[in-house]
PDB file as gemmi writes it, atoms N, CA and C in Angstrom:
CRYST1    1.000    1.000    1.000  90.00  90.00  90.00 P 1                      
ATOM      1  N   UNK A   1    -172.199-215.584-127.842  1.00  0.00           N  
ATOM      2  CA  UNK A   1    -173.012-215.085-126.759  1.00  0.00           C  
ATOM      3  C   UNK A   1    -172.598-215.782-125.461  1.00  0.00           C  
ATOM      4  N   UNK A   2    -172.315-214.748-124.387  1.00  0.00           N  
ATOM      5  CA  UNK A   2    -172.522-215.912-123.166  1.00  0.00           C  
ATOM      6  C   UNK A   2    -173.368-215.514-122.364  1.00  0.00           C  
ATOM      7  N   UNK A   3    -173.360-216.408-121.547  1.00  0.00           N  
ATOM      8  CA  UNK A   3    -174.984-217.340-120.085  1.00  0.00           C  
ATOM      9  C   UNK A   3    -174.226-215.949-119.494  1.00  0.00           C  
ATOM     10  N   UNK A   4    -175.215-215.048-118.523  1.00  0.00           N  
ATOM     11  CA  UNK A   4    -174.966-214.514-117.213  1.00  0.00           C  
ATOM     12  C   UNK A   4    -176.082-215.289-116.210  1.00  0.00           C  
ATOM     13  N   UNK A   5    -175.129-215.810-115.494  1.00  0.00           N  
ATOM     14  CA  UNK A   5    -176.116-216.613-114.277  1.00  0.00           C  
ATOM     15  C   UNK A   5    -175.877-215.909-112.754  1.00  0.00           C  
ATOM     16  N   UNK A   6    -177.245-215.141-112.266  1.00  0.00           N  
ATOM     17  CA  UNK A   6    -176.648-213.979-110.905  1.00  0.00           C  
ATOM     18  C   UNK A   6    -177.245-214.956-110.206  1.00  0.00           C  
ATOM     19  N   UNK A   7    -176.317-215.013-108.964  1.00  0.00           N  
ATOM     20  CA  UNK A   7    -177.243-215.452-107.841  1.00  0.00           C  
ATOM     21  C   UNK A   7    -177.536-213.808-106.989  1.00  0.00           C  
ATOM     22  N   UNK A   8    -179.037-213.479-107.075  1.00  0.00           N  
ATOM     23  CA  UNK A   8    -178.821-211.792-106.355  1.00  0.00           C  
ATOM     24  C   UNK A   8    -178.446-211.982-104.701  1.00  0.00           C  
ATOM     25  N   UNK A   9    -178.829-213.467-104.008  1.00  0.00           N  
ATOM     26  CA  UNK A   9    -178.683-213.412-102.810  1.00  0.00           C  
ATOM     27  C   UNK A   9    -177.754-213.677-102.163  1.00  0.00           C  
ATOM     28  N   UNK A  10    -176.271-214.126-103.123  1.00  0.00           N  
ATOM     29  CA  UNK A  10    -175.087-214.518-102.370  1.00  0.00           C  
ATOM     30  C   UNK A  10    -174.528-213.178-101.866  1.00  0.00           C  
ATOM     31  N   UNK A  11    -173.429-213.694-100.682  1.00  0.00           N  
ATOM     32  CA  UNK A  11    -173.067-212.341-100.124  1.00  0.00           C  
ATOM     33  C   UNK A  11    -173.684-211.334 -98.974  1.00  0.00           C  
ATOM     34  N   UNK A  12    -174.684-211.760 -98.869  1.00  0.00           N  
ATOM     35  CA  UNK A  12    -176.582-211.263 -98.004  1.00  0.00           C  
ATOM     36  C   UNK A  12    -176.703-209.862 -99.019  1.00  0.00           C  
ATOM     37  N   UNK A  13    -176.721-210.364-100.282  1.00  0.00           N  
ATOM     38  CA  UNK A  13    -177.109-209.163-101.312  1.00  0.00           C  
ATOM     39  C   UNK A  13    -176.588-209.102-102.271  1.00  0.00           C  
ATOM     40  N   UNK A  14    -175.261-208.892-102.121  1.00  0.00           N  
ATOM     41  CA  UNK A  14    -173.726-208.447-102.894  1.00  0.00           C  
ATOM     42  C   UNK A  14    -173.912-208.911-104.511  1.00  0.00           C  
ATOM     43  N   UNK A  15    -174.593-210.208-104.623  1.00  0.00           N  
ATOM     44  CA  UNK A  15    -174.474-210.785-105.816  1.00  0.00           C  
ATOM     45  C   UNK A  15    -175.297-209.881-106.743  1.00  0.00           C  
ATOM     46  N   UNK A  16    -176.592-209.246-106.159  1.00  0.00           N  
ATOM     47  CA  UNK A  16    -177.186-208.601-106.882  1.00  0.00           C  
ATOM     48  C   UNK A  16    -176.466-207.239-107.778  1.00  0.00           C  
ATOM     49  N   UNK A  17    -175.973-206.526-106.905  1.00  0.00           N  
ATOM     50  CA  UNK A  17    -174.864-205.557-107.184  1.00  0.00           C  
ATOM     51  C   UNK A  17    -174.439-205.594-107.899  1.00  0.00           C  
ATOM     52  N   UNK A  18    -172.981-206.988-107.473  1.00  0.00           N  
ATOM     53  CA  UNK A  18    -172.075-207.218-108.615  1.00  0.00           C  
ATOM     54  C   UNK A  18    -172.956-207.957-110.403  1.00  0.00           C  
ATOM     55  N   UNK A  19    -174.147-208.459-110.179  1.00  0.00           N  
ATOM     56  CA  UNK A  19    -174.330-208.818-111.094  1.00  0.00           C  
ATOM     57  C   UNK A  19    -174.819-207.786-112.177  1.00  0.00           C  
ATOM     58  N   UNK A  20    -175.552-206.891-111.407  1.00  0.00           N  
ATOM     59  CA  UNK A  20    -175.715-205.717-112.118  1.00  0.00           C  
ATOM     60  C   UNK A  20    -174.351-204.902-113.033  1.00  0.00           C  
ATOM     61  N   UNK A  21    -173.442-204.867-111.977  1.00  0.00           N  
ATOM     62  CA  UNK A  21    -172.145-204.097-112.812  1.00  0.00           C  
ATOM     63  C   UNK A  21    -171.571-204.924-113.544  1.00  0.00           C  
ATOM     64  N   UNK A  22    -171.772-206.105-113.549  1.00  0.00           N  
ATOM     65  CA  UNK A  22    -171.303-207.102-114.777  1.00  0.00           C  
ATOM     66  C   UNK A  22    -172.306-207.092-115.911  1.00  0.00           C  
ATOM     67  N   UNK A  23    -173.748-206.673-115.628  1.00  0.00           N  
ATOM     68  CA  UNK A  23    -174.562-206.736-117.248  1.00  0.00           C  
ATOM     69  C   UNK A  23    -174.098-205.164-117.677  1.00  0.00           C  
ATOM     70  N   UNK A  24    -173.856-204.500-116.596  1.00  0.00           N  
ATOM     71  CA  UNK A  24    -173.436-202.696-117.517  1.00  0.00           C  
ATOM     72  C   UNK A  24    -172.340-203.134-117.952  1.00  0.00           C  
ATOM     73  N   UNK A  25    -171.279-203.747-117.696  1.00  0.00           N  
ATOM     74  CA  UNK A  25    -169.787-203.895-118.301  1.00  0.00           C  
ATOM     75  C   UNK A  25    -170.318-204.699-119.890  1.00  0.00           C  
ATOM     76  N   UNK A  26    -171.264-205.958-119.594  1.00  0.00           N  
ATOM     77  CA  UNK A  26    -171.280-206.449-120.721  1.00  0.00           C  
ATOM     78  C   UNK A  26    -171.751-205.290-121.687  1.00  0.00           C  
ATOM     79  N   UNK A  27    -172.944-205.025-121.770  1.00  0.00           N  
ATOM     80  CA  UNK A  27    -173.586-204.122-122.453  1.00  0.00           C  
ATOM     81  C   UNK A  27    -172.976-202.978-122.771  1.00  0.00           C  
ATOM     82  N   UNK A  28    -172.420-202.263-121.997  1.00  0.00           N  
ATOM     83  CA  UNK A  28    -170.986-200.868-122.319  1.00  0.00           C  
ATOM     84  C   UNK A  28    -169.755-201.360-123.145  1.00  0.00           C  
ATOM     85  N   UNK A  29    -169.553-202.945-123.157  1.00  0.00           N  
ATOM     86  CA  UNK A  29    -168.648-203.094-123.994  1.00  0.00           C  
ATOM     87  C   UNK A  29    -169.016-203.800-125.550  1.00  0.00           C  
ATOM     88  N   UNK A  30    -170.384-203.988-125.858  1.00  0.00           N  
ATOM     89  CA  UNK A  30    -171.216-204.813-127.056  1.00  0.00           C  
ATOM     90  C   UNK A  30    -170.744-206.200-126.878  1.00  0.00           C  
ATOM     91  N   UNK A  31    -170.633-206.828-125.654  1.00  0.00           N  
ATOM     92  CA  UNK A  31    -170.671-208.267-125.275  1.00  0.00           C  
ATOM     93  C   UNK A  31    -172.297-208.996-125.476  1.00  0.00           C  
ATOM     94  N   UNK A  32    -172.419-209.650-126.641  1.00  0.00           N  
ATOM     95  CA  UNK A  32    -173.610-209.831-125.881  1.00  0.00           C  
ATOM     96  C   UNK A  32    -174.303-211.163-125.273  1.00  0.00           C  
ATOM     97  N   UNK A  33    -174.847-211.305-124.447  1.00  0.00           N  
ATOM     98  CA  UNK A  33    -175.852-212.165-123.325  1.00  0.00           C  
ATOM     99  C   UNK A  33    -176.940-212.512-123.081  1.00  0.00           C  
ATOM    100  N   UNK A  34    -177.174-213.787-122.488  1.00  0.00           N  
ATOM    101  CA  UNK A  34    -178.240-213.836-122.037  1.00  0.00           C  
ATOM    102  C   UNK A  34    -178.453-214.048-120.568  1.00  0.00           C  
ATOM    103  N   UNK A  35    -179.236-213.052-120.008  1.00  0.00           N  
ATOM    104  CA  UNK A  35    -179.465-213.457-118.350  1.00  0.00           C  
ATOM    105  C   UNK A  35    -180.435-214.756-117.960  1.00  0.00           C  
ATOM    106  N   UNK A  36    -179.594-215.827-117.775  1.00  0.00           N  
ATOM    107  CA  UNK A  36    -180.719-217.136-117.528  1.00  0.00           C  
ATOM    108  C   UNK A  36    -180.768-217.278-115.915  1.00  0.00           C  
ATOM    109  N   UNK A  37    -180.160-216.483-114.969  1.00  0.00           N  
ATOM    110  CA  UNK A  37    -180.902-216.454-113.642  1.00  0.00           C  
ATOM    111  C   UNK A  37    -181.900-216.694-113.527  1.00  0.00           C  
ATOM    112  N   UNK A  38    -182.161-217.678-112.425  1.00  0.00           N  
ATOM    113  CA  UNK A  38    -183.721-217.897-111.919  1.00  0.00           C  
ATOM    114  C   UNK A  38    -184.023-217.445-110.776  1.00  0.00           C  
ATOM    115  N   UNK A  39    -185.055-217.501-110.190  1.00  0.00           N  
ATOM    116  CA  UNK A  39    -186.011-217.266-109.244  1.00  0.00           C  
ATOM    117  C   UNK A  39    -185.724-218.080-108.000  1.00  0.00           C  
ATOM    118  N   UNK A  40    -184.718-219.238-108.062  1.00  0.00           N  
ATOM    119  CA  UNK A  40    -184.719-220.212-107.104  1.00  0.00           C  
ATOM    120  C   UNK A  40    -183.126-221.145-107.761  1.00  0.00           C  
ATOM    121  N   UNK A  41    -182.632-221.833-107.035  1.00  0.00           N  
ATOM    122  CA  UNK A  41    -181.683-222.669-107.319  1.00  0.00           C  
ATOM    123  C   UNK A  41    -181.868-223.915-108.653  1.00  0.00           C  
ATOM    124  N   UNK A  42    -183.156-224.325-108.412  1.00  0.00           N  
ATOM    125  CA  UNK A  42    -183.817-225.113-109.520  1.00  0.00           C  
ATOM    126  C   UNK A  42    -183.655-224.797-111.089  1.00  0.00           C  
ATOM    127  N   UNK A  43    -184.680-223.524-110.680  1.00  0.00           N  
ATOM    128  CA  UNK A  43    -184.774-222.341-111.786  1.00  0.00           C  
ATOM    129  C   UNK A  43    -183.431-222.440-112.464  1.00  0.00           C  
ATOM    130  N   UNK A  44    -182.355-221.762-111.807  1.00  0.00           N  
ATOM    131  CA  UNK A  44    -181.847-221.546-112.301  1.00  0.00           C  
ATOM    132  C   UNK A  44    -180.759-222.980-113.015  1.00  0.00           C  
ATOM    133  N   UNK A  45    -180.389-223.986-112.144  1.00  0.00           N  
ATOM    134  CA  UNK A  45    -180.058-224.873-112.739  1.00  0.00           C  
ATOM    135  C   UNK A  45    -180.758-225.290-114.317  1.00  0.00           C  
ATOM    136  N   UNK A  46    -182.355-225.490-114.389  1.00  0.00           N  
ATOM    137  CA  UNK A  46    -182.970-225.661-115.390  1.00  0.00           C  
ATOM    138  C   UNK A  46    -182.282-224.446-116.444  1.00  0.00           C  
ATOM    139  N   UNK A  47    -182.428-223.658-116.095  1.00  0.00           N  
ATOM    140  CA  UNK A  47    -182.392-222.854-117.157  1.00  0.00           C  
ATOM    141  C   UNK A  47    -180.978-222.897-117.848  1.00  0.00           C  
ATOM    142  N   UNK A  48    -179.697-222.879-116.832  1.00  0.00           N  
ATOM    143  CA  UNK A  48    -178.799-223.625-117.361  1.00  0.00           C  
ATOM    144  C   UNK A  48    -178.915-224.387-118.604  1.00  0.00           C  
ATOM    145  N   UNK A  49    -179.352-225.780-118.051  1.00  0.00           N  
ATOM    146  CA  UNK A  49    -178.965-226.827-118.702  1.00  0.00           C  
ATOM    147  C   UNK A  49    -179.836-226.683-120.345  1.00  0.00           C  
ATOM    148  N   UNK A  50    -180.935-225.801-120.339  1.00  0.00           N  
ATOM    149  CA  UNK A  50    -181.320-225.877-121.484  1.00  0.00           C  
ATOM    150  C   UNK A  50    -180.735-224.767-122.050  1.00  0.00           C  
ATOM    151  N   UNK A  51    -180.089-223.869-121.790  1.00  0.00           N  
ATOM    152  CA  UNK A  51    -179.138-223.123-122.481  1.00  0.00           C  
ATOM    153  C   UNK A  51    -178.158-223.755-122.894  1.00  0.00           C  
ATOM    154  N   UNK A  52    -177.686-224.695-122.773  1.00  0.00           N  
ATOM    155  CA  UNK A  52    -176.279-225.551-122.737  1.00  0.00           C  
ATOM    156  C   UNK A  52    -176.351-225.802-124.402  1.00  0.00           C  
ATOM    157  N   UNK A  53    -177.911-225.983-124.772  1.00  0.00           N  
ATOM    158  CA  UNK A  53    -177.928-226.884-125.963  1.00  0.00           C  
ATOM    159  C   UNK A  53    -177.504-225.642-127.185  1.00  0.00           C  
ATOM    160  N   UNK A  54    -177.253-224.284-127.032  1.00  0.00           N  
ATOM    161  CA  UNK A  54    -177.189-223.131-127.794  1.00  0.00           C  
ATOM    162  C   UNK A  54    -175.639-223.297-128.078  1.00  0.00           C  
ATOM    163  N   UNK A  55    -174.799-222.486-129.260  1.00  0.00           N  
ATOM    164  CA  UNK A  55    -173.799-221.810-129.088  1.00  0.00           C  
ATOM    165  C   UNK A  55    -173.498-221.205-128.294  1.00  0.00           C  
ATOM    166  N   UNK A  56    -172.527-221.405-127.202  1.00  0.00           N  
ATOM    167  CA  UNK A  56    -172.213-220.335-126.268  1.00  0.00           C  
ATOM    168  C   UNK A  56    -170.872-220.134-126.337  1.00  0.00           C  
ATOM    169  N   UNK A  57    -170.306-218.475-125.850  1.00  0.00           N  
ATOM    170  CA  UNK A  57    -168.754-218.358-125.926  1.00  0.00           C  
ATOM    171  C   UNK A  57    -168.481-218.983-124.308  1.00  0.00           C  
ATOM    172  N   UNK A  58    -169.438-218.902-123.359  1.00  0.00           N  
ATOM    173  CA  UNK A  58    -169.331-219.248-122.028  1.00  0.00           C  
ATOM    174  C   UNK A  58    -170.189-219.170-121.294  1.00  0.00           C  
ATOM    175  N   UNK A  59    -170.067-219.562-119.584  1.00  0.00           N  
ATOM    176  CA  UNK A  59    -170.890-218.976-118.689  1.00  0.00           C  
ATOM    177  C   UNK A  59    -170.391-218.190-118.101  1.00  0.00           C  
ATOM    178  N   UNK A  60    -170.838-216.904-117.519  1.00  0.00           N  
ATOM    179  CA  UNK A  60    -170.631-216.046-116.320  1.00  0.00           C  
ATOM    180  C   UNK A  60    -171.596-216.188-115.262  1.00  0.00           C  
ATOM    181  N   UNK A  61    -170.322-216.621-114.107  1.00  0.00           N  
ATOM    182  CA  UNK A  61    -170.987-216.912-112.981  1.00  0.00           C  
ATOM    183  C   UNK A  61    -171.477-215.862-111.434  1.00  0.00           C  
ATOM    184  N   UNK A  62    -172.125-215.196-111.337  1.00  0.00           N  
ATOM    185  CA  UNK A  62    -171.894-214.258-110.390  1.00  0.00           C  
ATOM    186  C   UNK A  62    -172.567-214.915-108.725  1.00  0.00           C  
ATOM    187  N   UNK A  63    -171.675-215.115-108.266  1.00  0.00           N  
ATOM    188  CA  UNK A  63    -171.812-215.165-107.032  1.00  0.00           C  
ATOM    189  C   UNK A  63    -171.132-216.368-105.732  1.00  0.00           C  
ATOM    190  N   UNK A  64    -171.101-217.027-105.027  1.00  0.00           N  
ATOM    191  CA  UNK A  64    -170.287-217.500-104.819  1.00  0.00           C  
ATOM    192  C   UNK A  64    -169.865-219.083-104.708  1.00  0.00           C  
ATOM    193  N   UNK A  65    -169.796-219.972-103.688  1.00  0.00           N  
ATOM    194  CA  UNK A  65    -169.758-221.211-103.767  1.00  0.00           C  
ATOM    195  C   UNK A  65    -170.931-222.269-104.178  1.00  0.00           C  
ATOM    196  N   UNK A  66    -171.467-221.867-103.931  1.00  0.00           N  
ATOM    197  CA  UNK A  66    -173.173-222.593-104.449  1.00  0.00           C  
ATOM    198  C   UNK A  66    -173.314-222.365-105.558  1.00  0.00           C  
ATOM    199  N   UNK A  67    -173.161-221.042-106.121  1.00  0.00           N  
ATOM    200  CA  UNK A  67    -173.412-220.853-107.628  1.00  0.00           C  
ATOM    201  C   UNK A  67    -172.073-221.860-108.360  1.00  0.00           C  
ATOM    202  N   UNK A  68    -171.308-221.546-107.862  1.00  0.00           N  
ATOM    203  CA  UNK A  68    -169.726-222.052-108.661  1.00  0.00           C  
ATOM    204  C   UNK A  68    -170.220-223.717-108.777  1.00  0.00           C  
ATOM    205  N   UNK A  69    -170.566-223.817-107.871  1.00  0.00           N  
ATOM    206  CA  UNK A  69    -170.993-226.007-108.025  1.00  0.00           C  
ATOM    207  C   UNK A  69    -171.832-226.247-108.422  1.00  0.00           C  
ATOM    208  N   UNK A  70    -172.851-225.370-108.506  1.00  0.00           N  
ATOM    209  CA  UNK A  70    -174.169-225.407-109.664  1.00  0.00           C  
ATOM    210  C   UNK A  70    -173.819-225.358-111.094  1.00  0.00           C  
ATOM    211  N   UNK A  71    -172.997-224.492-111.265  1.00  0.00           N  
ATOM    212  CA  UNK A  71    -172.555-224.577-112.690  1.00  0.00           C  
ATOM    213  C   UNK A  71    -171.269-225.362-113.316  1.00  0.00           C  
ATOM    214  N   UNK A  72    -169.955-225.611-112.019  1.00  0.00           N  
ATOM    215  CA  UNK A  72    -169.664-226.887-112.472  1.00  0.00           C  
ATOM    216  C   UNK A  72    -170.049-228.498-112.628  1.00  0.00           C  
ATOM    217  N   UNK A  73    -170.802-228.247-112.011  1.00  0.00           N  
ATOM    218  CA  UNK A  73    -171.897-230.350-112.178  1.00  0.00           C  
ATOM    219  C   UNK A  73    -172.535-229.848-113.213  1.00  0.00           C  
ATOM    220  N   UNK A  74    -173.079-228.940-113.891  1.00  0.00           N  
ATOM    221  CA  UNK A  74    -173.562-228.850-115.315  1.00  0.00           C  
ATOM    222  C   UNK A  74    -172.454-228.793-116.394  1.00  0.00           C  
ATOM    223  N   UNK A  75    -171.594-228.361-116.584  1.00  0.00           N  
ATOM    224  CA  UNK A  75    -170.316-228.369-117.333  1.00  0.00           C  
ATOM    225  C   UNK A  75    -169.795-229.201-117.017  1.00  0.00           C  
ATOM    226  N   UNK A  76    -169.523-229.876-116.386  1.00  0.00           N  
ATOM    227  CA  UNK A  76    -168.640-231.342-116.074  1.00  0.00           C  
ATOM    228  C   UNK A  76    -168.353-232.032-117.466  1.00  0.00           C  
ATOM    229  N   UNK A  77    -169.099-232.251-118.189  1.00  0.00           N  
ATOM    230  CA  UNK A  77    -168.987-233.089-119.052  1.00  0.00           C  
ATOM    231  C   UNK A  77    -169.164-232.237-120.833  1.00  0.00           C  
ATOM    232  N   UNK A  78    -168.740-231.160-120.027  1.00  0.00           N  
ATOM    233  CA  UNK A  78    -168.678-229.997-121.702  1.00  0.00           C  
ATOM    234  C   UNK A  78    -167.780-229.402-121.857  1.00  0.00           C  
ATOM    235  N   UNK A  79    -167.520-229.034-122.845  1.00  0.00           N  
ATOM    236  CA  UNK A  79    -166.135-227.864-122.779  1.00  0.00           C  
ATOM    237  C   UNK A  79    -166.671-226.214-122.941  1.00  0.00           C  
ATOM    238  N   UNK A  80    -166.949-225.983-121.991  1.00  0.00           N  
ATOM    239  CA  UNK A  80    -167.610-224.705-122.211  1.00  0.00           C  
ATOM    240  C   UNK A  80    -166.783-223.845-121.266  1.00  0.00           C  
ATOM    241  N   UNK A  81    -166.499-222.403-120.899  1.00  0.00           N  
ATOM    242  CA  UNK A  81    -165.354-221.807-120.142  1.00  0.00           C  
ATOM    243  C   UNK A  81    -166.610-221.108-119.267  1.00  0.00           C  
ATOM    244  N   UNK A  82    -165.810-221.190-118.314  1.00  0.00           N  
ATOM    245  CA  UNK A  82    -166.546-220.444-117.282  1.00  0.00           C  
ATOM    246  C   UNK A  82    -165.718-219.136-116.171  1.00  0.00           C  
ATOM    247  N   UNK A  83    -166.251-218.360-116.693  1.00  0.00           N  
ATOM    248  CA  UNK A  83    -166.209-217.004-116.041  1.00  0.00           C  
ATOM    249  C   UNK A  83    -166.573-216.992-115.149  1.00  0.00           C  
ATOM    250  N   UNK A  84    -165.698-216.775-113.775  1.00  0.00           N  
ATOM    251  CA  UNK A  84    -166.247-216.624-112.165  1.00  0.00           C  
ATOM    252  C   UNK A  84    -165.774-215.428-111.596  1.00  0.00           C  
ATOM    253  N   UNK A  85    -167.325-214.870-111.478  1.00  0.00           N  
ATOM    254  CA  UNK A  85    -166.911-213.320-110.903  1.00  0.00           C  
ATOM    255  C   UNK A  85    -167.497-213.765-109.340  1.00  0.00           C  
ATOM    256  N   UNK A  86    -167.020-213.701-108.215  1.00  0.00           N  
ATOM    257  CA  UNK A  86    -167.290-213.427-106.765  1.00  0.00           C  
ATOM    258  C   UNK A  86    -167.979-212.607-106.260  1.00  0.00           C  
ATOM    259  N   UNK A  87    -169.178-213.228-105.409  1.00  0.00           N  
ATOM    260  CA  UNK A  87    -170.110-212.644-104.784  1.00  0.00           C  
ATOM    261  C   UNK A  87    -170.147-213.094-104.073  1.00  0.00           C  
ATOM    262  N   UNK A  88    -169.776-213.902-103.011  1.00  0.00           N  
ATOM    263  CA  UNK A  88    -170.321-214.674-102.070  1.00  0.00           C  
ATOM    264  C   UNK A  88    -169.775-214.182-100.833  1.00  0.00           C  
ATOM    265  N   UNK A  89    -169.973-214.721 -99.771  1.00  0.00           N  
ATOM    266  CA  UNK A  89    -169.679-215.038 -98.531  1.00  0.00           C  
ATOM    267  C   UNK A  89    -168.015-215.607 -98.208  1.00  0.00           C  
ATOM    268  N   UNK A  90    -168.139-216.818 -98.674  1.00  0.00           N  
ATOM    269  CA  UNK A  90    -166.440-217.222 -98.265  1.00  0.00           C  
ATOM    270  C   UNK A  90    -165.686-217.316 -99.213  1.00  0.00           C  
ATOM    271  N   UNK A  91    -166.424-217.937-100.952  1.00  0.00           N  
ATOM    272  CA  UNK A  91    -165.505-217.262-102.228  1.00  0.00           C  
ATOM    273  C   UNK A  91    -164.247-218.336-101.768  1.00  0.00           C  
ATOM    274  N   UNK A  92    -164.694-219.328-101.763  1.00  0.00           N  
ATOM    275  CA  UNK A  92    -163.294-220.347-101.768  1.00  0.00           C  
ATOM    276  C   UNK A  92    -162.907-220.470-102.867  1.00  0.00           C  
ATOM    277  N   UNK A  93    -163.760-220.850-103.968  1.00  0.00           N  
ATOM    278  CA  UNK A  93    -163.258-221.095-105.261  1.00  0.00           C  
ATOM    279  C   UNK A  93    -162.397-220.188-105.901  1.00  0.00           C  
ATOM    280  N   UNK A  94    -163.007-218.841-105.605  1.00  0.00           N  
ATOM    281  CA  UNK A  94    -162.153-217.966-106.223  1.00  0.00           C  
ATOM    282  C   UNK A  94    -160.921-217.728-105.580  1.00  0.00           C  
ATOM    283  N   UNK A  95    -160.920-217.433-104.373  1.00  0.00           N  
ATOM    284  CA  UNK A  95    -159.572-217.560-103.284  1.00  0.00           C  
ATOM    285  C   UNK A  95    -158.344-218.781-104.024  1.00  0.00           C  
ATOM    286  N   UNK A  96    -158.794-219.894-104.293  1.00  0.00           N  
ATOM    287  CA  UNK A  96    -158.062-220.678-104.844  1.00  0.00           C  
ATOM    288  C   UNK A  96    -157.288-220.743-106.232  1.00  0.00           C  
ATOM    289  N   UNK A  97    -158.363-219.515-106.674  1.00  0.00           N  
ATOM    290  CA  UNK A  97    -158.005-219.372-108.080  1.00  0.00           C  
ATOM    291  C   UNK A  97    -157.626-217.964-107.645  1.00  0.00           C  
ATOM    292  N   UNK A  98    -156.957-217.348-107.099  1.00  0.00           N  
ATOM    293  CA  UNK A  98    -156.145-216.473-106.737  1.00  0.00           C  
ATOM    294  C   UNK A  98    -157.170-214.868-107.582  1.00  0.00           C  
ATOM    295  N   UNK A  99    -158.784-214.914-107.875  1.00  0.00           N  
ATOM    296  CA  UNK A  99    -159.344-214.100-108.804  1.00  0.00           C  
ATOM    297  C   UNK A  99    -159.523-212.601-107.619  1.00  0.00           C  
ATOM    298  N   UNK A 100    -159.632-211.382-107.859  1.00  0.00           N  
ATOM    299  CA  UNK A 100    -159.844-210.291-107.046  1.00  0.00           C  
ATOM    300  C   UNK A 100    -161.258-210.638-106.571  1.00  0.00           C  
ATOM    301  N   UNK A 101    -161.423-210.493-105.509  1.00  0.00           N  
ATOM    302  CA  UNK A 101    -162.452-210.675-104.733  1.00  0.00           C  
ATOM    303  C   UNK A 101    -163.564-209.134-104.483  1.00  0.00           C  
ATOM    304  N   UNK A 102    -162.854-208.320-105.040  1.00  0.00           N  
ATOM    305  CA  UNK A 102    -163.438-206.991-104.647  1.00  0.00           C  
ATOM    306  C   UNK A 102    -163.903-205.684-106.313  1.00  0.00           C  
ATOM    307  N   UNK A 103    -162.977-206.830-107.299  1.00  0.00           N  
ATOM    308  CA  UNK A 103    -162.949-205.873-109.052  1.00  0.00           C  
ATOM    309  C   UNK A 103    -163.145-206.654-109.450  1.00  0.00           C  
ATOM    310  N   UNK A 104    -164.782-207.047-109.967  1.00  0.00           N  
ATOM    311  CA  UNK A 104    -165.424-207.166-110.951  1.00  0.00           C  
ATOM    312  C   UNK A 104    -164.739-207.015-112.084  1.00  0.00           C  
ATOM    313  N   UNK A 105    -164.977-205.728-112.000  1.00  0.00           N  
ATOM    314  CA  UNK A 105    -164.514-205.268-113.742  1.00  0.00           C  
ATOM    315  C   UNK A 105    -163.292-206.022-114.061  1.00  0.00           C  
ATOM    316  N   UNK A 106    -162.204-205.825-113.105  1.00  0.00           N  
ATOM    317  CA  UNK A 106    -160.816-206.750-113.591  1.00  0.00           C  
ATOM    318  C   UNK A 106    -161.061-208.077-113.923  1.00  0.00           C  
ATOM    319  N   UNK A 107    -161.474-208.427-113.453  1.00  0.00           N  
ATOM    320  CA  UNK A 107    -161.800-210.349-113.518  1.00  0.00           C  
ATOM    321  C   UNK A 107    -162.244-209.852-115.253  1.00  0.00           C  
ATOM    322  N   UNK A 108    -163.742-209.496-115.465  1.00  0.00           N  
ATOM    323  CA  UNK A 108    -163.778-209.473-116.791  1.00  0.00           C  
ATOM    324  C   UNK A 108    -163.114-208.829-117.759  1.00  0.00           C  
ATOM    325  N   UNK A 109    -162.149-208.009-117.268  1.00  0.00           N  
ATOM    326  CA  UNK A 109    -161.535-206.936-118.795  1.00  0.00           C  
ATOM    327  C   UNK A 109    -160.574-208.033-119.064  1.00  0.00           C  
ATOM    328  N   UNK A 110    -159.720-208.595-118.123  1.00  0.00           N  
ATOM    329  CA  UNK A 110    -158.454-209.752-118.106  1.00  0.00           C  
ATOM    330  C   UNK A 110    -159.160-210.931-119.084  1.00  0.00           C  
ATOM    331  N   UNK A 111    -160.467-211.559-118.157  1.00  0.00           N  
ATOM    332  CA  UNK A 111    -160.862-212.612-119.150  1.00  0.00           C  
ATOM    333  C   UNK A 111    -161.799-212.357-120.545  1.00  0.00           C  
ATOM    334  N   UNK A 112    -162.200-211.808-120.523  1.00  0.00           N  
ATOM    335  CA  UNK A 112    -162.770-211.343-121.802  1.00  0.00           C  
ATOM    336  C   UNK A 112    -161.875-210.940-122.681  1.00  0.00           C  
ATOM    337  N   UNK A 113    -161.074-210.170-122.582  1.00  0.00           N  
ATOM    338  CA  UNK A 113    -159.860-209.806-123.493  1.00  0.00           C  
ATOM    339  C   UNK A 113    -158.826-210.881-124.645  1.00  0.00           C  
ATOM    340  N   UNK A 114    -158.901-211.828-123.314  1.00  0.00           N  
ATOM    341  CA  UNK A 114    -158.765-212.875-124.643  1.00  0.00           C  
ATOM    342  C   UNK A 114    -159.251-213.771-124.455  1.00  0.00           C  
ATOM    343  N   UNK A 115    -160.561-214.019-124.881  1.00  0.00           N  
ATOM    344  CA  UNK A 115    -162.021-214.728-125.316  1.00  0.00           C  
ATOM    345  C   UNK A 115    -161.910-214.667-126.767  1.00  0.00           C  
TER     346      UNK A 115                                                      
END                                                                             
């Protein structure tokens, strides 16, 4: 199973969107998930970290630099893979990691494929 963690407000929206077409991709392909998004940055960190204690195949991260450092200072010290789909505003992380900034779907058919 893996974490979907949306931020809906990165982007001034965008995250919501893309996070949506990432639970239809999961669900259209029998991936299955759990949405531990929260309500607030907290939220969602918490909810993280007590997911951490489950089997997971990974996290999916939707949205952009804030989310990406929220969920690496929780993985820091795990071996867990993390899926970064882009939503944000400036999307450095992903820029660096050379990921499409605009296809969703590609980021996951590429990484999921061999998961």
């Amino acid at each position: 199973m893996w974490l979907l963690l949306i931020n809906p407000t990165s982007g001034g929206g965008r995250g919501a969107k893309v996070g949506a077409e990432v639970a239809r991709y999961l669900v259209s392909n029998s991936i299955q998930y759990s949405d531990i998004s929260g309500s607030s940055f907290e939220s969602a960190r918490t909810n993280l970290r007590e997911s951490l204690s489950a089997t997971i195949n990974g996290v999916i991260a939707v949205g952009g630099d804030g989310m990406v450092h929220l969920v690496i200072q929780e993985l820091a010290e795990k071996k867990v893979p993390l899926l970064l789909i882009p939503a944000g505003t400036g999307n450095d992380f992903a820029r660096v990691l050379h990921l499409p900034l605009d296809n969703p779907t590609m980021v996951l058919e590429k990484a999921l494929s061999s998961a």
